[in-house]
N, C-alpha and C positions, 0 to 999 in steps of 0.2 A: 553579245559575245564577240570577244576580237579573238584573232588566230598567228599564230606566230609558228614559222615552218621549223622543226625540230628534225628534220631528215636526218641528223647526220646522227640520230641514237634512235633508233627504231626496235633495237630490242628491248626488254622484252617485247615480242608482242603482244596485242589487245589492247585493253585498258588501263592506264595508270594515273594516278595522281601525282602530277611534278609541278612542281611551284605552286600560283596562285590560277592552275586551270588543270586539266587532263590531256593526258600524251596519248592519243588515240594511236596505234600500229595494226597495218592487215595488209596479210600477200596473198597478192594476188594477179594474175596475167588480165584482166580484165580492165580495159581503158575508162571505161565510165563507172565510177564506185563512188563510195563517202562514207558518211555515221548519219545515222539517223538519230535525234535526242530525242527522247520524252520525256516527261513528268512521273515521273516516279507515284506521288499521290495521285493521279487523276488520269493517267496514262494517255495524255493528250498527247499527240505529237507538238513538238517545237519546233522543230525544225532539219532540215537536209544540210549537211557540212560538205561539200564536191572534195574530192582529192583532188591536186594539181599535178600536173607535169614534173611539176619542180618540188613536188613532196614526194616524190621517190628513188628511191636508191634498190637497183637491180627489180625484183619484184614486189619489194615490201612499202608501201606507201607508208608516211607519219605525219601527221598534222597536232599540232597541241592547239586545244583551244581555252581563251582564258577565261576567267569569269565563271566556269561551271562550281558546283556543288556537287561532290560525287555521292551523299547521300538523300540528293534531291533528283536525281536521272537512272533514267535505264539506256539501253541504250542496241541497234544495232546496225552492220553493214549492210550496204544494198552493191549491187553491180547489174547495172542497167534498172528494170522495173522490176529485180527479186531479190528480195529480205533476204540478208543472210545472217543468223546467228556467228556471234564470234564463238569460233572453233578453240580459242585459246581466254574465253572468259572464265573470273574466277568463280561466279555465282551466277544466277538466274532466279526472275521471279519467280516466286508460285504463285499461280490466281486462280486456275483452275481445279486442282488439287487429282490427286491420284487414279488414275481409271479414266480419266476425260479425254474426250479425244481433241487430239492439239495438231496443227502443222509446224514444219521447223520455223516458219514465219511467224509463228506466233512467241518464239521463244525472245526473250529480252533480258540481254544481261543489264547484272551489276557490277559496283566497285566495290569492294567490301571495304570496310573503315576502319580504323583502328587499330591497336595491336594488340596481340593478344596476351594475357599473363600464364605462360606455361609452367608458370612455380616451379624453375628447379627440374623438369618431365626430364628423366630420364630412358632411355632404351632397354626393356632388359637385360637383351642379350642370350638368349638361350640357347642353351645346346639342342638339336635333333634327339637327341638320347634323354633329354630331358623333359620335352615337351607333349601335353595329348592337345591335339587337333581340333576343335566341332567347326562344321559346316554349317553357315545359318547366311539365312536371306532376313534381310532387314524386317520388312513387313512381315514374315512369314513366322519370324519368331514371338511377337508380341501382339501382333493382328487381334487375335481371339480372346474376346471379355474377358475369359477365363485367366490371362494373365497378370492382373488386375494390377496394372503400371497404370501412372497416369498418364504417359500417353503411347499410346498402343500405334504398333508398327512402325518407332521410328529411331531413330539413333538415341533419345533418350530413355526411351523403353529397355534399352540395349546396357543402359547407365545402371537403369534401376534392378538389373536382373544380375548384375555383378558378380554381387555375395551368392546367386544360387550359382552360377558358372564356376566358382571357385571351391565352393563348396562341392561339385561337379567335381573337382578334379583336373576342368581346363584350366588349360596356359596359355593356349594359342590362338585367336579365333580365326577363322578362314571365311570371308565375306564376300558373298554375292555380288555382282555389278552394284556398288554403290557410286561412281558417277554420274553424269547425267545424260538421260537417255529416255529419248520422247517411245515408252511403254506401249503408247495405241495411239495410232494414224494412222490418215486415208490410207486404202489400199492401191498400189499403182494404177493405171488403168493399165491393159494389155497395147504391148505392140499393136497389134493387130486383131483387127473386127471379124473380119469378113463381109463385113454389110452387114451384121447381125446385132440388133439392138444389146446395147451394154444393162447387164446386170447389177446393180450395186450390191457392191459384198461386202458382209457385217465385217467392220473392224477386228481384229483378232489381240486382244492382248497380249502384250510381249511381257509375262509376270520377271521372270529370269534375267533379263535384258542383255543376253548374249547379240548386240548389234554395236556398229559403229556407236560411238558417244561421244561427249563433250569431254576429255580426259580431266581438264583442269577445276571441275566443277564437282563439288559433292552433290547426289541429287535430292532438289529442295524438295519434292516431296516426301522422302523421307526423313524429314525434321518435323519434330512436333511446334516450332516456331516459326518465324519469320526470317532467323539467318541460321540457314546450313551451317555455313562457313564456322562458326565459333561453338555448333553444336555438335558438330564431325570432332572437332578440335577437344573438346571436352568429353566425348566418349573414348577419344584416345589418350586422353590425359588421366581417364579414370584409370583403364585399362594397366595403364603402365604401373599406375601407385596400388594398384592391387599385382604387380611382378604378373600380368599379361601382357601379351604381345598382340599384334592386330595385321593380321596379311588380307593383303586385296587380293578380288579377282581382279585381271583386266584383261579383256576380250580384243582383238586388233583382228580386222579382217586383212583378207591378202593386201588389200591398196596400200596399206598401210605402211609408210619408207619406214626403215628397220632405223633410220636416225631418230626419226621423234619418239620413237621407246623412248631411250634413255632419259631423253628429255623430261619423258612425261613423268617417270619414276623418280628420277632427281626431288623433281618438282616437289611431289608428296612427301617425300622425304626430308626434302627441307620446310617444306609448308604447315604437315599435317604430323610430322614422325610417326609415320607410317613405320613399319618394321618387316616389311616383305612384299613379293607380289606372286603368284601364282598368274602367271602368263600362259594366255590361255589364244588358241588359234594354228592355222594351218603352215605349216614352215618358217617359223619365226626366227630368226638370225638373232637368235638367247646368245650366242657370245658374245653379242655386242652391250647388251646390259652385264653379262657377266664380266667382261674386261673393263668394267667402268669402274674408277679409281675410287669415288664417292658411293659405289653401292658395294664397295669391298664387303661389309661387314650385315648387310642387308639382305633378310633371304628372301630366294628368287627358286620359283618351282615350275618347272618346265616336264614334258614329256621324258625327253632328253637333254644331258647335255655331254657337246664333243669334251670332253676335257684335254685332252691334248692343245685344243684351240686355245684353252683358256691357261692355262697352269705349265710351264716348265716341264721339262722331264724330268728333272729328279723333285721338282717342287710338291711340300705335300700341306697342304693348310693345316692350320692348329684347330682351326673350328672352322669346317664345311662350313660356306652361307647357301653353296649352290644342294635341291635335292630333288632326286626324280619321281615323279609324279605318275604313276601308270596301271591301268587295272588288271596287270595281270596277278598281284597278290589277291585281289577280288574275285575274279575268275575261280582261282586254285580254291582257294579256302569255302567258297562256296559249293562246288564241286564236296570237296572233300565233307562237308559238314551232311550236306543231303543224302553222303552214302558212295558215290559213286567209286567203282574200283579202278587201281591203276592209279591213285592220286598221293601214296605217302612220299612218295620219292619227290616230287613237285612240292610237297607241302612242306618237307625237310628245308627243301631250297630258298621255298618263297620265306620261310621265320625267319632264316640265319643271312638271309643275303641283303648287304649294302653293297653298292657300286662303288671301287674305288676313288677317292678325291671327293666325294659328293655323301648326302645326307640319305633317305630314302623314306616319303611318306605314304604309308599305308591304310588302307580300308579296308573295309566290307560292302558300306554304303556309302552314296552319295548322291547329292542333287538330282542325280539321273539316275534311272534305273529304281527297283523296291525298295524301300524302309528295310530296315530291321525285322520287323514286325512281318511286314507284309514278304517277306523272304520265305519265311517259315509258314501265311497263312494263305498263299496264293502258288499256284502252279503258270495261270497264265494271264498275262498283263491285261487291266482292265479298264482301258482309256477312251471309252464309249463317251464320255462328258467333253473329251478334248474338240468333237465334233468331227473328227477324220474316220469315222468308221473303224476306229481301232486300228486302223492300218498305221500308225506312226509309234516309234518308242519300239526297243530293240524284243524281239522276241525267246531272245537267248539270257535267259533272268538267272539259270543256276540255283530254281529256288525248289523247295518241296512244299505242299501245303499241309504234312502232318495227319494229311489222310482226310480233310473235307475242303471245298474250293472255301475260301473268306469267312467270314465267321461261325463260330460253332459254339453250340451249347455241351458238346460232350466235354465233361470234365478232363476226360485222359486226353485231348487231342489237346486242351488248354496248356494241358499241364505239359506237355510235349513240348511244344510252340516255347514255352517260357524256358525249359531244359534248351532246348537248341539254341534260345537267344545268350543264355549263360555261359552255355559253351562256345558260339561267336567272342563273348567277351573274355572270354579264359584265352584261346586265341589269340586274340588281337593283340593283346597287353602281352603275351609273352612273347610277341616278338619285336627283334631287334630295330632300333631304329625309331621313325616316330611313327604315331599310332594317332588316328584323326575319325570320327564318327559325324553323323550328318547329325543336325541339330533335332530332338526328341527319341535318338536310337538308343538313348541312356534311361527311355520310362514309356517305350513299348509305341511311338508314335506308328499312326498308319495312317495312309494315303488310298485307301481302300482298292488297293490294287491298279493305282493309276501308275506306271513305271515314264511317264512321261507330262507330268504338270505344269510344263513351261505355260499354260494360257490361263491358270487357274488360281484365281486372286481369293478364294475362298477357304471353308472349311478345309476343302482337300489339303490346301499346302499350310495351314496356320496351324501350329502347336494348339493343341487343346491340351490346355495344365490341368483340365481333372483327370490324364492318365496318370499324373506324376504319384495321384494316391492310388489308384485302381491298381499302378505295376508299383508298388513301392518296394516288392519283393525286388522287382529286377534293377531300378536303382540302386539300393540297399548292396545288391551282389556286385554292382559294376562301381559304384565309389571304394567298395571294400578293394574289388581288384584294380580300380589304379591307386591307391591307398599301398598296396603289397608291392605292384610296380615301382612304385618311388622308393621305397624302405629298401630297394632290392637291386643295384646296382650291376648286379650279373645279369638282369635283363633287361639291362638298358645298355646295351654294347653301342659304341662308338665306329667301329669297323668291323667286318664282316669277321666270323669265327674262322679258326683256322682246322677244327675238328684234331688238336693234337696237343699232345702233353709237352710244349713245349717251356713249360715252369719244372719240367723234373718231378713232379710233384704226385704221380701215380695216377692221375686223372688228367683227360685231353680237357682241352674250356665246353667242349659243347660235346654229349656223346648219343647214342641213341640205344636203345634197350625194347628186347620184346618177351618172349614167357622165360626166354632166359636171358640172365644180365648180361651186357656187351653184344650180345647177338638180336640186332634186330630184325623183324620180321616184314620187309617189304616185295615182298609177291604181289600179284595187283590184285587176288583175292583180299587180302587183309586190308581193313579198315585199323587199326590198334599201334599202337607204339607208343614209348616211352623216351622223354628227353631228358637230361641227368645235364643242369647249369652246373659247373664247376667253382665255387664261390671263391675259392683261391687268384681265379683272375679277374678280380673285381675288389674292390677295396670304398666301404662306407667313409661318411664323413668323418669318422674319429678314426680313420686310417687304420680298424682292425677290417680282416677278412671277412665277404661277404659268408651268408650261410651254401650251402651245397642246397639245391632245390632239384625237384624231380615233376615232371610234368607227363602225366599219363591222358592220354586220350583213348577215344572208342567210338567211335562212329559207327561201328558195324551193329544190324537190329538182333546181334547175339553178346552173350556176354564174352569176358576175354579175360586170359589175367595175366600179369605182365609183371616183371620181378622189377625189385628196385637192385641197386648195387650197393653192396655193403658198405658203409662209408670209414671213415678213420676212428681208430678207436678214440672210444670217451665218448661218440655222436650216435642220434638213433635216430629214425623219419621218425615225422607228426605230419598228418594231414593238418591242412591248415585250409583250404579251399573245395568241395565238391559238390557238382547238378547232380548225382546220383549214387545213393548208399551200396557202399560196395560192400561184398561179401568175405564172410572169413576164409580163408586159404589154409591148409595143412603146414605150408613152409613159412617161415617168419616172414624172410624177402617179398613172399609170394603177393600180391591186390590181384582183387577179381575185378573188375569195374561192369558195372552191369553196362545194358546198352543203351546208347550214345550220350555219354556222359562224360564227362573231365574231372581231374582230380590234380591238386598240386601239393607236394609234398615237402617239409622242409627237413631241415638239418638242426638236430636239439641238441644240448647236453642230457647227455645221460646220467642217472642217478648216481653217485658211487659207486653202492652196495654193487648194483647190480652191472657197474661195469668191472666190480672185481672177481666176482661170482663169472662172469663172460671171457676173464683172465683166467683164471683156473679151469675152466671148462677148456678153450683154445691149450692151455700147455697142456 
């Protein structure tokens, strides 16, 4: 190997192939550093390369050496006698495979080779108003036999589940820590002993991988091959040619300088065409990726964002890319489902509100906290397996268990459980903005009351696909209702409602209704109320008027009955959607809805006959 000093271009850093050798770059304050080579097939070391004096410029040292093969080495830095994984490589081996426990010193990057052919990949581009959300962990969505991919739990598994995710109704997918991020290693030792002999404590798997990571690296154990890098690439390439989109998480703890964001999101973006990031950590300085010129059109999901910071005063985007991320629509809607009083005014707020300038992603569930399922079949979190005595994972769940703790043989408590997950989903979809579900809340998944799985590489977090026949009723209900969502562009609002007839038009865009029309009933005793979509401000693809819909709820354990409002001559309701047979009413207007059930209503033509017979009756 000969070496030839390259100082004077040190960026990128890491690894690169330039000429006829590789442009090694690493910053670092540390005087004694270099690259350590190996053998790629045999994992021999080759050799230590010293950084010089006169190979750096400010903190970043670069050495190019010639003669390498970049699909014949691994490769990493040392500073003094410790291994140091590059922090900025693009790959890493896998040797040991998934669950094993590794030190950072055992990590060894790669170069990746070649280029890729992205035929044409284009971005979709979606609107917030257009897209539904699922939540999924790489492993956790195809792990289990039952998914019957050929290769389970990993970014190709993810390829081959495609057609069910669309057929689903997703557009979006929202992914778990897929960088690279060492899952299980040693545990620290403690500061301090006291003179008292050291206990060695069992490794604790990091299933979630909410810790520091390698940002620039897909993590190779979740590839079903030997190169991440072109198998990330091709799940995003799938993604896009089925009109999906593919948002990361990425986790940053505090240390983390608010400059290498951008950097890092660039990257994927130009690397992987990624299409978003869900930014995820404690005081992130989000308007520094949001004021980035190149992730203009890139969504980015945060807590918060100042938008003042980002956006002009009078400046208003044509398509939000920024949207806020937060569990108080989870909170509310929960609350409100289980019964509790005091919660319609809250529930009014949380459907119709988007924040000015910005998007708004909503839940029920997610990674954290119960299922779906386990919402409705648990009162108190059951994370006895995590090994902490139950003490860890929030205690405030917002859930009812339907009247038995976890599983029940009584028919009626069943059939409850399923009614309430229905009406979650009636819910969810009728409100504004985008609307996101954790991966199996679409066919009854449960984590059997674990409301905190981050260590649990098992059945607990792995999709078991024979619920998808056992709950096919609740699929069945939730493809129909985002099936209705997409047909229905008045409930897919863009900007927050204004509650006012500002088209002239005798109807406000969004109204609310209780046993008598325009007069709703929010006392904090009442569970019930009625929401009246205005179809006139909203307009279908062929540019006529959407339909007028009506959304009745009832969450209280009585029945209720709640008037529709008469709508424009020629038009009459149809039920088109209900968890619960209502009963007949004396008055036309009048639904009784029994208890806790939803029902959605739309706007038909009316017969002739009978809407001339309806003329002579009114004169």
């Amino acid at each position: 190997m000969t070496k030839t000093s390259m100082q004077q271009n040190p960026y990128p850093l890491g690894a690169h192939v330039e000429g006829n050798g590789i442009r090694f770059a690493y910053a670092t304050k540390a005087v004694s550093c270099g690259v350590i080579l190996y053998s790629r097939k045999t994992g021999r070391q080759l050799g230590r390369e010293a950084f010089t004096a006169g190979e750096k410029t400010g903190n970043v040292y670069c050495k190019h050496i010639e003669g390498l093969q970049a699909d014949q080495i691994s490769y990493q830095f040392y500073e003094g006698d410790r291994k140091v994984p590059d922090p900025y490589a693009r790959s890493f081996e896998r040797k040991k495979g998934y669950g094993k426990l590794r030190n950072e010193s055992d990590l060894k990057a790669l170069i990746p080779m070649g280029d890729f052919d992205w035929d044409g990949d284009k971005h979709p581009r979606l609107g917030y108003s257009d897209s539904v959300g699922y939540c999924m962990h790489v492993r956790g969505f195809t792990a289990h036999p039952s998914s019957k991919v050929t290769s389970r739990g990993t970014y190709q598994g993810i390829i081959e589940k495609i057609p069910y995710l669309k057929d689903t109704g997703i557009t979006t997918i929202e992914l778990q820590p897929g960088y690279e991020f060492l899952e299980l290693e040693p545990e620290p030792a403690p500061a301090v002993n006291y003179g008292l002999p050291l206990l060695e404590k069992e490794p604790k798997l990091n299933y979630w991988g909410y810790k520091k990571g390698y940002y620039y690296a897909p993590k190779a154990d979740y590839a079903g091959g030997e190169d991440a890098v072109a198998e990330f690439k091709e799940m995003v390439k799938a993604l896009h040619k089925n009109g999906m989109e593919l948002v990361m998480q990425f986790y940053f703890p505090r240390e983390m300088r608010a400059a290498s964001i951008p950097e890092i999101l660039r990257f994927w973006v130009l690397e992987y065409h990624v299409d978003g990031f869900h930014l995820m950590g404690t005081d992130l300085q989000v308007e520094v990726p949001a004021t980035d010129p190149l992730l203009a059109d890139t969504k980015l999901w945060y807590y918060h964002f100042n938008t003042s910071a980002v956006y002009e005063r009078d400046e208003t985007p044509l398509s939000p890319n920024l949207a806020c991320y937060q569990d108080d629509y989870l909170y509310t809607v929960r609350r409100y489902l289980k019964g509790d009083e005091n919660m319609l005014e809250d529930l009014m707020y949380q459907m119709r509100r988007i924040p000015q300038k910005l998007g708004r992603v909503h839940y029920l569930t997610n990674y954290y906290g119960f299922t779906l399922m386990d919402m409705v079949s648990y009162d108190y979190k059951h994370n006895e397996a995590n090994g902490e005595e139950n003490r860890d994972g929030t205690n405030y769940n917002c859930s009812w268990n339907c009247g038995e703790e976890g599983n029940s043989r009584k028919l009626k408590i069943r059939e409850l459980r399923q009614r309430q997950i229905k009406n979650a989903y009636t819910i969810l979809l009728c409100t504004h903005s985008m609307p996101l579900i954790f991966m199996g809340d679409e066919f009854g998944n449960s984590q059997r009351g674990n409301n905190n799985p981050y260590c649990q590489d098992n059945a607990t977090t792995w999709l078991d696909w024979r619920d998808l026949q056992k709950y096919q009723d609740l699929y069945g209900f939730w493809k129909g209702m985002v099936e209705f969502r997409k047909s229905h562009p008045v409930l897919r609002g863009e900007q927050e409602v204004k509650l006012m007839d500002y088209l002239s038009c005798g109807y406000p865009d969004l109204s609310y209704h209780g046993k008598n029309a325009w007069r709703a009933q929010t006392e904090s005793y009442n569970r019930h109320i009625g929401f009246l979509y205005c179809g006139k401000y909203a307009h279908k693809l062929d540019g006529k008027e959407d339909d007028f819909l009506y959304l009745a709820l009832n969450m209280h354990w009585e029945g209720h009955e709640l008037a529709l409002p008469k709508l424009p001559k020629g038009m009459k309701w149809e039920r088109v959607f209900a968890t619960g047979e209502e009963t007949a009413a004396e008055e036309e207007y009048i639904r009784r809805l029994p208890p806790r059930s939803t029902a959605i209503y739309c706007s038909v033509a009316e017969p002739e006959k009978k809407a001339k017979r309806r003329g002579r009756k009114a004169g």
